[in-house]
C-alpha positions in Angstrom: 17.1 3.8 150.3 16.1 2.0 147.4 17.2 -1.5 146.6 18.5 -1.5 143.2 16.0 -3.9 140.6 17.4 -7.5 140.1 17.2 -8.2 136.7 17.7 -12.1 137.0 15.3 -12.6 139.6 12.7 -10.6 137.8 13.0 -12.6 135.3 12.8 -15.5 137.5 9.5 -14.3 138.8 8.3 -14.0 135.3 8.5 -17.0 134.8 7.1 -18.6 137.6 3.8 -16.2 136.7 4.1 -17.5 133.6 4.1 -21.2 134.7 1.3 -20.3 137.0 -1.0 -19.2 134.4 -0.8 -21.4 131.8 -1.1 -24.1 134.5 -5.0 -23.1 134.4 -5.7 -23.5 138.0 -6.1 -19.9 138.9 -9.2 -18.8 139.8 -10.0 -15.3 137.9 -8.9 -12.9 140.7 -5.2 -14.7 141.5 -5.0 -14.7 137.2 -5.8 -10.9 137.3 -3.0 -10.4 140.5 -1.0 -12.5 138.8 -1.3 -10.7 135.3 -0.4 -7.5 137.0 2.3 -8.4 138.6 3.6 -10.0 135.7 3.0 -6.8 133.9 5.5 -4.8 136.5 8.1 -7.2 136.7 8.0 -6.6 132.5 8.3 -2.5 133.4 11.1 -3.4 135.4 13.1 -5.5 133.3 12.3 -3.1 130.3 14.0 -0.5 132.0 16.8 -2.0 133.6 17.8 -3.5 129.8 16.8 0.5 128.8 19.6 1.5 131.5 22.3 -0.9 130.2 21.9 -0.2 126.7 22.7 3.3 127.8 25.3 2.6 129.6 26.9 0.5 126.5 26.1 3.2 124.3 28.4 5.6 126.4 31.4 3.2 127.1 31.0 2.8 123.6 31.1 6.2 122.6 34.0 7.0 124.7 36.1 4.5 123.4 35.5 5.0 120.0 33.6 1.3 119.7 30.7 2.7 117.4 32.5 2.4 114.0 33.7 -1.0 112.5 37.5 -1.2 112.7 39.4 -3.8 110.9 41.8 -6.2 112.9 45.1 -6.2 111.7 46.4 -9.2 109.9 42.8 -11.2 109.0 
């Protein structure tokens, strides 16, 4: 079974890569690890936002939320 990608904590880990590099105190190697990890957790993310825009796009579909409706009374 696969555990489902947790969008938050990627993003968490991102930034703790993040922190890590600009920090400067990576040798070249942990830069490069830490670079492609970095790189993944981006896939990742990118994908799950991919997945819930789809998922929008077809609650909005099915109840008619794609066109502009006025509200009544402003």
């Amino acid at each position: 079974m696969t555990k489902k990608f947790d969008f938050n904590q990627g993003l968490l880990e991102l930034e703790e890569i993040v922190k890590a590099m600009e920090s400067g105190d990576l040798s070249l190697e942990d830069s490069l690890k830490h670079f492609e990890q970095g790189v993944k957790l981006t896939k990742k993310c990118q994908a799950a936002l991919s997945e819930a825009e789809q998922k929008i796009a077809i609650l909005s579909a099915d109840d008619n939320y794609q066109t502009e409706k006025p509200i009544d009374g402003f």
